[in-house]
C-alpha positions as YAML, in Angstrom:
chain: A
units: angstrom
residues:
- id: 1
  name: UNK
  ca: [0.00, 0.00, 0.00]
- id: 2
  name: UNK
  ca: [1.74, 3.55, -1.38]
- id: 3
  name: UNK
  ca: [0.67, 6.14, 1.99]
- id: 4
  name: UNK
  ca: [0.54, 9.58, 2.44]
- id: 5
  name: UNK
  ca: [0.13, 12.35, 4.32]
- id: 6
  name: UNK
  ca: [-0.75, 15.68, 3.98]
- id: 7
  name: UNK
  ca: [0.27, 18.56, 6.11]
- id: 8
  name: UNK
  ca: [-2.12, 21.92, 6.03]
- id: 9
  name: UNK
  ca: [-5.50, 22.00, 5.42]
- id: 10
  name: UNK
  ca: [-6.51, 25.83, 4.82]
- id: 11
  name: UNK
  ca: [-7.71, 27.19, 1.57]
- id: 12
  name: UNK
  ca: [-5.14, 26.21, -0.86]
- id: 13
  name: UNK
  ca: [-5.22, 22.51, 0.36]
- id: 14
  name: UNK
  ca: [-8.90, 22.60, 0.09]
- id: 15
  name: UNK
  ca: [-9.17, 23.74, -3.69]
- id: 16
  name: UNK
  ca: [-6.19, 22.59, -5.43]
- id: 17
  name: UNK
  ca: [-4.39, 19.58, -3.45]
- id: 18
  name: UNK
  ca: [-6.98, 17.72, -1.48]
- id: 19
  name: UNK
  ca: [-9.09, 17.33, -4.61]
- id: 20
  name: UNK
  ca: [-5.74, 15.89, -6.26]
- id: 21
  name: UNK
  ca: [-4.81, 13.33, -3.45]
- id: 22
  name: UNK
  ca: [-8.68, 11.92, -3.71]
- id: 23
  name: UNK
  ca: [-8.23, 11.67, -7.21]
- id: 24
  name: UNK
  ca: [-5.12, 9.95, -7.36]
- id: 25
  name: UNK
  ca: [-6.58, 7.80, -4.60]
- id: 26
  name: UNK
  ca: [-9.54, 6.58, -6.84]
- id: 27
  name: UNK
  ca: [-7.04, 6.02, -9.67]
- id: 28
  name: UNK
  ca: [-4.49, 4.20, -8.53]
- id: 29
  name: UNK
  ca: [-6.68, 1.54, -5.82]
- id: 30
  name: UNK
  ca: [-3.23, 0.42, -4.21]
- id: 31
  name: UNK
  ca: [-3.16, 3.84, -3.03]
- id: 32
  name: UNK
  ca: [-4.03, 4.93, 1.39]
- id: 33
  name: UNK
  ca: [-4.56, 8.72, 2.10]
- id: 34
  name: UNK
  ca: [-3.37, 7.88, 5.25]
- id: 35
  name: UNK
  ca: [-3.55, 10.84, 7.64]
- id: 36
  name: UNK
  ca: [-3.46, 15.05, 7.39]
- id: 37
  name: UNK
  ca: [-2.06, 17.57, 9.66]
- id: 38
  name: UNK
  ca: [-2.98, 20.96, 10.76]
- id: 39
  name: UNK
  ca: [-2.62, 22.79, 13.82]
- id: 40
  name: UNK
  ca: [-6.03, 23.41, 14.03]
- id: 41
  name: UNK
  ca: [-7.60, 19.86, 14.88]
- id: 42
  name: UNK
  ca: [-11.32, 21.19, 13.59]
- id: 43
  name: UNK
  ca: [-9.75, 22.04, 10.19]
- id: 44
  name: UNK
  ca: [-7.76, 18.46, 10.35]
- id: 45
  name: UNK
  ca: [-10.62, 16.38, 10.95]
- id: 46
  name: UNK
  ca: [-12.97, 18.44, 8.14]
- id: 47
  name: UNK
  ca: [-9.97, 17.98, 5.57]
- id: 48
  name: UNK
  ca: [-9.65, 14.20, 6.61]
- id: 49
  name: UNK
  ca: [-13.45, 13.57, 6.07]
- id: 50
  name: UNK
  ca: [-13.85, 15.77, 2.50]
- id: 51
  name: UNK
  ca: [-11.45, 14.34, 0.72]
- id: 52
  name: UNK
  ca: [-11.21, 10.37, 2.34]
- id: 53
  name: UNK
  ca: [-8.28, 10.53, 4.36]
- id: 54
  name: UNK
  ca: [-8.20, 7.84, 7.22]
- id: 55
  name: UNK
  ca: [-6.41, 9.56, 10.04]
- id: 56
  name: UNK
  ca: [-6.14, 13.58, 11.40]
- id: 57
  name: UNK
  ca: [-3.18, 14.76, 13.69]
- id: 58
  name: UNK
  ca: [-2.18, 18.59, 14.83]
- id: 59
  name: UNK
  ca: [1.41, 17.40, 15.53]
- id: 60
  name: UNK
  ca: [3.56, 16.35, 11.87]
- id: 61
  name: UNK
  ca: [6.07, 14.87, 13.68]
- id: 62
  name: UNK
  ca: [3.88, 12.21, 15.67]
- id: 63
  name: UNK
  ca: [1.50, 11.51, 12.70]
- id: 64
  name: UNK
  ca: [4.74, 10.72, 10.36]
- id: 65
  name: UNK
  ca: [6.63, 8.47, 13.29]
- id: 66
  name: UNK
  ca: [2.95, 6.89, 13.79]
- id: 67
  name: UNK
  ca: [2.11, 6.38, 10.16]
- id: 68
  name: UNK
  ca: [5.42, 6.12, 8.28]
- id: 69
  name: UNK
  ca: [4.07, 7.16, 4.88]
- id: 70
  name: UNK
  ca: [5.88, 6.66, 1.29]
- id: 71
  name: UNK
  ca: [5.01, 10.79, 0.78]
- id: 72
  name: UNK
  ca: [4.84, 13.38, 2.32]
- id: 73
  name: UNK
  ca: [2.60, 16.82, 0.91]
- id: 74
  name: UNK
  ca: [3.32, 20.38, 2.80]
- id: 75
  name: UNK
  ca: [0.85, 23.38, 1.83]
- id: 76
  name: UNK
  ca: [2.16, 25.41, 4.63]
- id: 77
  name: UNK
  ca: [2.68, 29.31, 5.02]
- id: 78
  name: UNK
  ca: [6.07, 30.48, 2.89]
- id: 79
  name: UNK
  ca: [7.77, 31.49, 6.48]
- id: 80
  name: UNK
  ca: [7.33, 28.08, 7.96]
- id: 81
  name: UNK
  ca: [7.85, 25.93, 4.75]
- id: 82
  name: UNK
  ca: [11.30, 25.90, 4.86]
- id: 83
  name: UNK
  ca: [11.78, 24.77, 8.56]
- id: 84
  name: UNK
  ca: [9.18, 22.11, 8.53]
- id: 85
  name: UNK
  ca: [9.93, 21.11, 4.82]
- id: 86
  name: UNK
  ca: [13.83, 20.55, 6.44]
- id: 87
  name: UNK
  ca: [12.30, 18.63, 9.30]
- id: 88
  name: UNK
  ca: [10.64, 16.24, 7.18]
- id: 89
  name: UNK
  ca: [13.63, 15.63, 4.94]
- id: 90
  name: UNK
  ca: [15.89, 14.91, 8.12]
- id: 91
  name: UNK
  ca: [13.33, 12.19, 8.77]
- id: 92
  name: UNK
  ca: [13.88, 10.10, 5.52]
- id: 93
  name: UNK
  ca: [10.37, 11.17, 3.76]
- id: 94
  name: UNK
  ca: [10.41, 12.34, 0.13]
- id: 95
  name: UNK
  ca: [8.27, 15.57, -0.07]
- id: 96
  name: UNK
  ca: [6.25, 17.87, -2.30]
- id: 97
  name: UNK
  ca: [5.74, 21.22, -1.26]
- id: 98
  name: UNK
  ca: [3.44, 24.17, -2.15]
- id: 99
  name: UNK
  ca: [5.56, 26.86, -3.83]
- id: 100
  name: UNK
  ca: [7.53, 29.10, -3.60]
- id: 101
  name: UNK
  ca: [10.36, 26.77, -1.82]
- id: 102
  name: UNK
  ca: [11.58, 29.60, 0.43]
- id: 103
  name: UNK
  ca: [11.63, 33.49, 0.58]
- id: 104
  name: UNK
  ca: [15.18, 33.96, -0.37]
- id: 105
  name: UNK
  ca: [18.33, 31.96, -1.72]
- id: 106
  name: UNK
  ca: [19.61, 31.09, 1.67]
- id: 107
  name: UNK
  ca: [15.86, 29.27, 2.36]
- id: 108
  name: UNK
  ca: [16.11, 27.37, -0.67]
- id: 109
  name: UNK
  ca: [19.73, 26.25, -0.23]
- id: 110
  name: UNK
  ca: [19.18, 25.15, 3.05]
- id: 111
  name: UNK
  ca: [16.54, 23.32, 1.41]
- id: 112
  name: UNK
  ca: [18.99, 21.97, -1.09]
- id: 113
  name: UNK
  ca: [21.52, 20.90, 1.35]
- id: 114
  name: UNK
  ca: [19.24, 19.17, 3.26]
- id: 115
  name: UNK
  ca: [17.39, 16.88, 0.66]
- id: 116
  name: UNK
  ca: [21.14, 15.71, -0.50]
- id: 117
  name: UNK
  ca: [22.26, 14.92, 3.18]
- id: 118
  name: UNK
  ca: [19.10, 12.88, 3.45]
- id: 119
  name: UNK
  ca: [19.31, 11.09, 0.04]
- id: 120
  name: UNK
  ca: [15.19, 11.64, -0.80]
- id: 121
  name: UNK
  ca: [13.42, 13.33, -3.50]
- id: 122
  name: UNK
  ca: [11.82, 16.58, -2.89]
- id: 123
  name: UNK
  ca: [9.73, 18.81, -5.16]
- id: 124
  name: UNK
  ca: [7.82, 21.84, -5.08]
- id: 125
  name: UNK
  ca: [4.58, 22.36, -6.69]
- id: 126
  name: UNK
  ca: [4.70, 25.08, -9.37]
- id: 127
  name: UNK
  ca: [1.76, 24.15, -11.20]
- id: 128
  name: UNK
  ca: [1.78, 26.31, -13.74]
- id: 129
  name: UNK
  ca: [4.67, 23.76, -14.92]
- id: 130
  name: UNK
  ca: [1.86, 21.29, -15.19]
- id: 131
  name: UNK
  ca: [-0.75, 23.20, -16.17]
- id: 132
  name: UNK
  ca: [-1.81, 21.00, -19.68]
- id: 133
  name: UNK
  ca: [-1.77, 24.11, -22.15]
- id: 134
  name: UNK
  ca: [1.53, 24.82, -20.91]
- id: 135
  name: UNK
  ca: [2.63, 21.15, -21.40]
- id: 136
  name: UNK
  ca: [0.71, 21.41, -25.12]
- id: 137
  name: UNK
  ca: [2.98, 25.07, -25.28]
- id: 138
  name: UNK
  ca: [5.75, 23.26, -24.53]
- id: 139
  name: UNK
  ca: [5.41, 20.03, -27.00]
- id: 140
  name: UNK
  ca: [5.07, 22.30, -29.96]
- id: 141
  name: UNK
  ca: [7.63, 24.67, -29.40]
- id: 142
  name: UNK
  ca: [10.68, 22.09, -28.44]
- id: 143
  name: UNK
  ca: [11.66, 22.41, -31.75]
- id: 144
  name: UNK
  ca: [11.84, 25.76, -32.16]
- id: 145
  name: UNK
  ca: [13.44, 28.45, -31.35]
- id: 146
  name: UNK
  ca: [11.77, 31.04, -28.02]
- id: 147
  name: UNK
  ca: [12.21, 34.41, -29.11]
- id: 148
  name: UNK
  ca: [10.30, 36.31, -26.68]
- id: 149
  name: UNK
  ca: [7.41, 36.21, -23.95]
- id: 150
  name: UNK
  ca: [5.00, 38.14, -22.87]
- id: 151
  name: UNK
  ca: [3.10, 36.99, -19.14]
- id: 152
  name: UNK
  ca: [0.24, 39.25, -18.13]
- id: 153
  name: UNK
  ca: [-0.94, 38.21, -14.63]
- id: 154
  name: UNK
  ca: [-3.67, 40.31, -13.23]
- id: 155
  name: UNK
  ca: [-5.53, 40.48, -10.32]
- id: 156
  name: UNK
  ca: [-8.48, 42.38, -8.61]
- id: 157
  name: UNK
  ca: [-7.77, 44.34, -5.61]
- id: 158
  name: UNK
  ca: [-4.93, 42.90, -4.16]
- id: 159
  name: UNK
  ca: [-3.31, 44.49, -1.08]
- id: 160
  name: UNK
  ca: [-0.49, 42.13, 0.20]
- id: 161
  name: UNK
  ca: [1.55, 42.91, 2.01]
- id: 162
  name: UNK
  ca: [3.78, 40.68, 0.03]
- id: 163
  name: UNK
  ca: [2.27, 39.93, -3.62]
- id: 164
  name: UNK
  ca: [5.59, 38.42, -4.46]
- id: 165
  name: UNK
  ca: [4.37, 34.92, -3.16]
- id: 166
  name: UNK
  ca: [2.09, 35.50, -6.18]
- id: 167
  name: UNK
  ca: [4.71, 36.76, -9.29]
- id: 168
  name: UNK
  ca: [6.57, 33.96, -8.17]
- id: 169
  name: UNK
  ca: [3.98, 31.63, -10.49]
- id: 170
  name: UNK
  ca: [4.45, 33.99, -13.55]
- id: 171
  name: UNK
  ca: [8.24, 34.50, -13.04]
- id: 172
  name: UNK
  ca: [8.86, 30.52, -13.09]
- id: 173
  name: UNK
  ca: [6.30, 29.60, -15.66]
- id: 174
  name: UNK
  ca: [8.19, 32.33, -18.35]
- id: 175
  name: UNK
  ca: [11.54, 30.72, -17.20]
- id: 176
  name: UNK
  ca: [9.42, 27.18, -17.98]
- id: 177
  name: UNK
  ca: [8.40, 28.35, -20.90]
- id: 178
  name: UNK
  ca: [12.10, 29.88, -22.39]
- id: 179
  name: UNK
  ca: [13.71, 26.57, -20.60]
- id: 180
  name: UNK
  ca: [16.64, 28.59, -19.35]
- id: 181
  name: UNK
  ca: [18.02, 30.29, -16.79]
- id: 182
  name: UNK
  ca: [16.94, 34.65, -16.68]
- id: 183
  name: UNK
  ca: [20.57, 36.48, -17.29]
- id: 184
  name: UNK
  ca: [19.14, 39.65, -16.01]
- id: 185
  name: UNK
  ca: [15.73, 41.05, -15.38]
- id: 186
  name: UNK
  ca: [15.11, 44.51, -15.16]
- id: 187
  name: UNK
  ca: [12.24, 45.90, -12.44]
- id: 188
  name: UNK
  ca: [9.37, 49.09, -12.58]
- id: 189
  name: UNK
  ca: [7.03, 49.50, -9.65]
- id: 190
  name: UNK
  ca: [4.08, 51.50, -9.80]
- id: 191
  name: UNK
  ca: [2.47, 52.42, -6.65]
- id: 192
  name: UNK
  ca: [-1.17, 52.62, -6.64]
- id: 193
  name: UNK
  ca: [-2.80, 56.07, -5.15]
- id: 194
  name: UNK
  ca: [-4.67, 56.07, -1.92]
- id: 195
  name: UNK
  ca: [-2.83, 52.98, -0.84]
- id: 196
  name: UNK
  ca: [-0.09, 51.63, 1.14]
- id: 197
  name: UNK
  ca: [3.35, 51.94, -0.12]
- id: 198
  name: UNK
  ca: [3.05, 47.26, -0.27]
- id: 199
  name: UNK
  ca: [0.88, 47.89, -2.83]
- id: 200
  name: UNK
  ca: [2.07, 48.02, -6.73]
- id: 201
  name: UNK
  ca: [1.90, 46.91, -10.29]
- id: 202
  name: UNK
  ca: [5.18, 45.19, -11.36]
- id: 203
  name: UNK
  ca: [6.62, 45.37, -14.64]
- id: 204
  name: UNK
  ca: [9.63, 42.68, -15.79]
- id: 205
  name: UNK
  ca: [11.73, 42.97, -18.70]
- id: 206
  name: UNK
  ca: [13.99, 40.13, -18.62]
- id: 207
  name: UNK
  ca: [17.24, 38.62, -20.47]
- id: 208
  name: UNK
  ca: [17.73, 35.02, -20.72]
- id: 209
  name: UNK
  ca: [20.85, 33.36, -21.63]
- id: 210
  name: UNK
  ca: [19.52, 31.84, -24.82]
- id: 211
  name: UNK
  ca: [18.87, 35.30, -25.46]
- id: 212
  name: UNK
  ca: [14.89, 34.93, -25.21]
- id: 213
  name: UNK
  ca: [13.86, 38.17, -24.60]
- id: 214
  name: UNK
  ca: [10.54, 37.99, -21.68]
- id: 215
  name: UNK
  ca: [8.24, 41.36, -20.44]
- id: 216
  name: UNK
  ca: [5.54, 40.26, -17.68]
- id: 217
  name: UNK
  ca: [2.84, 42.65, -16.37]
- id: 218
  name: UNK
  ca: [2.32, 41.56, -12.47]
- id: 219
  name: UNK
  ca: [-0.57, 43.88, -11.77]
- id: 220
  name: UNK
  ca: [-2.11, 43.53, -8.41]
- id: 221
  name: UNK
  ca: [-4.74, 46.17, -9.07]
- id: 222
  name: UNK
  ca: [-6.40, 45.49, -12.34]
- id: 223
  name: UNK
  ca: [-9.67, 44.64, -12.99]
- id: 224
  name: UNK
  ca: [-9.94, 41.19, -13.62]
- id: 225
  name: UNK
  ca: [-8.21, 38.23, -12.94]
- id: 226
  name: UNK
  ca: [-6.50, 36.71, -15.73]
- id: 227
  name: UNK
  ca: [-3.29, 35.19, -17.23]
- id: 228
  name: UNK
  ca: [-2.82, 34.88, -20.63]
- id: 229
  name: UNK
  ca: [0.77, 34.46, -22.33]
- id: 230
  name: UNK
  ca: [1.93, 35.24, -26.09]
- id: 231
  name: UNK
  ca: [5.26, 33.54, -27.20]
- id: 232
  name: UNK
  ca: [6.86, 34.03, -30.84]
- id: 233
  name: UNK
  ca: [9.27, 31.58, -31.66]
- id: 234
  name: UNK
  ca: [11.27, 31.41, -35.37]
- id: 235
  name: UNK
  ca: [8.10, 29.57, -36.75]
- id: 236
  name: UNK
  ca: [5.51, 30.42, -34.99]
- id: 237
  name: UNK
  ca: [3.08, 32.75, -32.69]
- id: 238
  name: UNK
  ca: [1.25, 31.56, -29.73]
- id: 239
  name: UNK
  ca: [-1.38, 32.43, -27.64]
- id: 240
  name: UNK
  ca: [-2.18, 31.11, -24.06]
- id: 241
  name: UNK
  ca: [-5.32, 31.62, -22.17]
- id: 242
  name: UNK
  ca: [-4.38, 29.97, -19.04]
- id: 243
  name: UNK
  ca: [-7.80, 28.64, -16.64]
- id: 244
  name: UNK
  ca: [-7.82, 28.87, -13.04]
- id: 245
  name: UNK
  ca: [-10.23, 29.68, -10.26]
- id: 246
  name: UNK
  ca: [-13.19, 29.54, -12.60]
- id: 247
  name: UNK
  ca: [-11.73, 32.87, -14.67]
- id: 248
  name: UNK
  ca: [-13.27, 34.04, -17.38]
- id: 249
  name: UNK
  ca: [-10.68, 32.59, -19.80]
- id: 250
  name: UNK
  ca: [-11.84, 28.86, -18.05]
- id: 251
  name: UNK
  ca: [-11.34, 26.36, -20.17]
- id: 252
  name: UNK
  ca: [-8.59, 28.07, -21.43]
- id: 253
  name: UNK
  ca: [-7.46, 28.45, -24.85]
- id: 254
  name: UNK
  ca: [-4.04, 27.68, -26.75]
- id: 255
  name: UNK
  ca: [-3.80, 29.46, -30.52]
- id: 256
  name: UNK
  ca: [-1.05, 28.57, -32.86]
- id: 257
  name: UNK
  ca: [-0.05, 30.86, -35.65]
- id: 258
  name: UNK
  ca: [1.98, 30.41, -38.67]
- id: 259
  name: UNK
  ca: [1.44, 33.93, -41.11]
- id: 260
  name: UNK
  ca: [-2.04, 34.43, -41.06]
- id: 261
  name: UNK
  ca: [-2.78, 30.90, -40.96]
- id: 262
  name: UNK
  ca: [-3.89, 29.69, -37.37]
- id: 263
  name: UNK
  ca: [-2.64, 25.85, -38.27]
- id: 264
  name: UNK
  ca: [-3.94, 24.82, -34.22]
- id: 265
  name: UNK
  ca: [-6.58, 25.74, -31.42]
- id: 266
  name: UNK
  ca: [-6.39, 23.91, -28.50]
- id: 267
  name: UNK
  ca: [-9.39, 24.21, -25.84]
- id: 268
  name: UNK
  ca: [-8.26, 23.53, -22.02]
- id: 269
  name: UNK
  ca: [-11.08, 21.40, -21.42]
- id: 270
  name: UNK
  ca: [-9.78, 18.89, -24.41]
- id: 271
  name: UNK
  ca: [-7.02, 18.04, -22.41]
- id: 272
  name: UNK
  ca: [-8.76, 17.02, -19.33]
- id: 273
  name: UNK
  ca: [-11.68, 14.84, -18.00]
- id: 274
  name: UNK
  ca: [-13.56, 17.85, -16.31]
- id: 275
  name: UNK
  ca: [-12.67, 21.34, -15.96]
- id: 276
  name: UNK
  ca: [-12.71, 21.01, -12.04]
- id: 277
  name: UNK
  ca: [-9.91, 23.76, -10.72]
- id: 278
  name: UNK
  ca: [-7.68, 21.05, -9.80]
- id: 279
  name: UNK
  ca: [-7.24, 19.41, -13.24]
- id: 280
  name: UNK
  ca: [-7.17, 22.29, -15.76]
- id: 281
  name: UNK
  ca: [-4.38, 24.37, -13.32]
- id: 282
  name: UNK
  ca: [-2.41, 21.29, -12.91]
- id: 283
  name: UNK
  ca: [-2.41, 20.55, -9.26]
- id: 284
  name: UNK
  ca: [-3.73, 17.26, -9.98]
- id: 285
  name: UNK
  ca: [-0.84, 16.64, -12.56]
- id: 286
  name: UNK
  ca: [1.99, 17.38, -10.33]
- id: 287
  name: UNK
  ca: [0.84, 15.40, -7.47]
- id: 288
  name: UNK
  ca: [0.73, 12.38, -9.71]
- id: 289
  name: UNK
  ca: [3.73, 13.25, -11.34]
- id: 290
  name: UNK
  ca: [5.81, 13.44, -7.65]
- id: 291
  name: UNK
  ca: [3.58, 10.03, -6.48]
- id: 292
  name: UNK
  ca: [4.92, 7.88, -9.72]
- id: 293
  name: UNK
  ca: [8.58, 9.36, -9.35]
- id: 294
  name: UNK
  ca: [8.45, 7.88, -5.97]
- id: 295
  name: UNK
  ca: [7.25, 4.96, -6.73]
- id: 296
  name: UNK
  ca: [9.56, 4.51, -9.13]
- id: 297
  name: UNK
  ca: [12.51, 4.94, -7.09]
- id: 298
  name: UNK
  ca: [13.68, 8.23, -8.58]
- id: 299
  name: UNK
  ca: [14.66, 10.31, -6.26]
- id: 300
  name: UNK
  ca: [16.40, 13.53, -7.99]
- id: 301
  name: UNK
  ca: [16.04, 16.72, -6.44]
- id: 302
  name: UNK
  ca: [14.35, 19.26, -8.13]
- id: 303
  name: UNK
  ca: [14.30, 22.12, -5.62]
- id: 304
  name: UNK
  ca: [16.94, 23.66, -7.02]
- id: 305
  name: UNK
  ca: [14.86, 24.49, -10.04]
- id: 306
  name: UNK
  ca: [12.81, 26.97, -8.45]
- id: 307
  name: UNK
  ca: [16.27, 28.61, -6.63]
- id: 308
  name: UNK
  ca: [16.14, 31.52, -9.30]
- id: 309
  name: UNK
  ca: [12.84, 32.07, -9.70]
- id: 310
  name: UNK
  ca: [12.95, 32.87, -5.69]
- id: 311
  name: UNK
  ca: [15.67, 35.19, -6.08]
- id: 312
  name: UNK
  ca: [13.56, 37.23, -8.30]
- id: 313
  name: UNK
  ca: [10.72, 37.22, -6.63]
- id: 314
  name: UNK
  ca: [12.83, 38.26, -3.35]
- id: 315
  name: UNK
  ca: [14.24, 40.80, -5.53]
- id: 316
  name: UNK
  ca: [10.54, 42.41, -5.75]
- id: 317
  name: UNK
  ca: [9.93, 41.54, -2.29]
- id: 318
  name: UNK
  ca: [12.58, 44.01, -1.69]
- id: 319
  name: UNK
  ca: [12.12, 46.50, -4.36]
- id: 320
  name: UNK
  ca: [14.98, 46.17, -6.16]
- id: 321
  name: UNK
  ca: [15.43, 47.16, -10.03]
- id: 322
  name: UNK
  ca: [18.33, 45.25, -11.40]
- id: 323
  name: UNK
  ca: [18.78, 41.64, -11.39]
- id: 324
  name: UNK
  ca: [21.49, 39.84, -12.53]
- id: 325
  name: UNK
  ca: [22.61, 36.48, -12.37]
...
């Protein structure tokens, strides 16, 4: 029997992970949610009985000593992943964790460093990686050549006090999309009036070392939500509509270009069984993904993918205007 546990069972758990583990669960029979964690027992024992798990703890470390599970999930708050993530690691379990892996590069690394001492995988769940228009994005342009990007992320009426939790998902999905590493991105805030100096639009213009050039909108005060994505490569111009959170661009919609020929149109909800939340943003993708690589045996660490993508995100975090790499 393959177990695991879950650890957090707030909001994001509820709509994106906890949906994924049940499916997975029906899908693969030899499969036990075994137990989920959270330090408040009411929203434990909710979690457990919404999405079939068998056993609810407040306490991580007694429910993984008690259950000794083949994986371990963490949707935790970004200023506790990294200790409890490090935790878990130390104990031998191979992990998938919400994103971002940590707030800065010294997080992550420690992060790093401690899934090599302990010899386990560990992953972290940027889902846009998984997302299936981006994987449909990504099959057609492997060929080709990425010339340059454009991300437009907007939200409605967002006053974090740190929205860079948020970029993070449009910063590593353009260096998913390019396949490379940024050489240097290049910042603009613009503060909103009436409101807290926290609050901004954030404009990227970034450099990567294929030469790719990428410009992403991060606007936290538009008015809509929506990400959509344009990408010309030396054939070819696409468009992405990505879904998520029942949008208005839900299904989703991928448009291939050649001239004025549009040679492919690809609708989100093609790609998937239903257009539940959890399948067309690719939660339920990257759970499976991380559940078969254990199973497997293959236990690479792919932390350090998301290392950069933190460092630029910490970079608006901090309100920088020149990254360089």
């Amino acid at each position: 029997m393959f177990k695991i546990c879950s650890i957090g069972c707030g909001n994001m758990a509820r709509s994106g992970h906890g949906p994924a583990f049940k499916k997975y669960a029906e899908t693969y029979p030899d499969t036990q949610l075994a137990a989920c964690c959270d330090l408040k027992i009411e929203n434990a024992e909710s979690f457990k009985e919404q999405f079939g798990f068998k056993k609810s703890y407040t306490d991580y470390k007694l429910m993984l000593n008690e259950i000794k599970p083949d994986a371990v999930c963490l949707i935790s708050p970004v200023d506790k992943t990294v200790d409890i993530a490090t935790q878990i690691l130390e104990m031998g379990y191979p992990l998938i964790l919400e994103k971002p892996p940590g707030r800065n590069k010294k997080e992550v690394k420690k992060l790093i460093s401690a899934a090599k001492e302990s010899g386990v995988t560990v992953r972290v769940a940027f889902n846009r990686r998984y997302t299936p228009l981006l994987a449909a994005l990504k099959e057609f342009t492997k060929n080709e050549v990425v010339r340059n990007i454009t991300y437009q992320m907007y939200r409605k009426d967002r006053r974090d006090d740190d929205f860079s939790t948020t970029t993070i998902h449009a910063i590593d999905a353009v260096k998913f999309i390019a396949d490379c590493d940024y050489k240097t991105v290049d910042f603009t805030y613009q503060q909103i009036d009436g409101e807290n100096t926290n609050v901004a639009n954030i404009y990227l213009n970034g450099i990567f070392e294929s030469g790719a050039i990428a410009q992403l909108s991060l606007v936290a005060m538009g008015g809509t939500v929506a990400e959509r994505i344009s990408v010309n490569t030396d054939v070819a111009t696409y468009f992405v509509e990505l879904p998520f959170w029942s949008n208005p661009d839900s299904p989703g919609k991928l448009t291939r270009l050649v001239g004025n020929n549009v040679t492919d149109t690809i609708y989100g909800d093609s790609l998937i069984d239903s257009t539940e939340m959890f399948l067309e943003s690719g939660f339920y993708q990257e759970n499976r993904d991380f559940f078969e690589a254990v199973r497997s045996g293959d236990y690479t660490e792919d932390v350090s993918s998301g290392l950069q993508s933190v460092e630029i995100a910490d970079c608006i975090r901090k309100r920088k205007i020149k990254y360089k790499k």
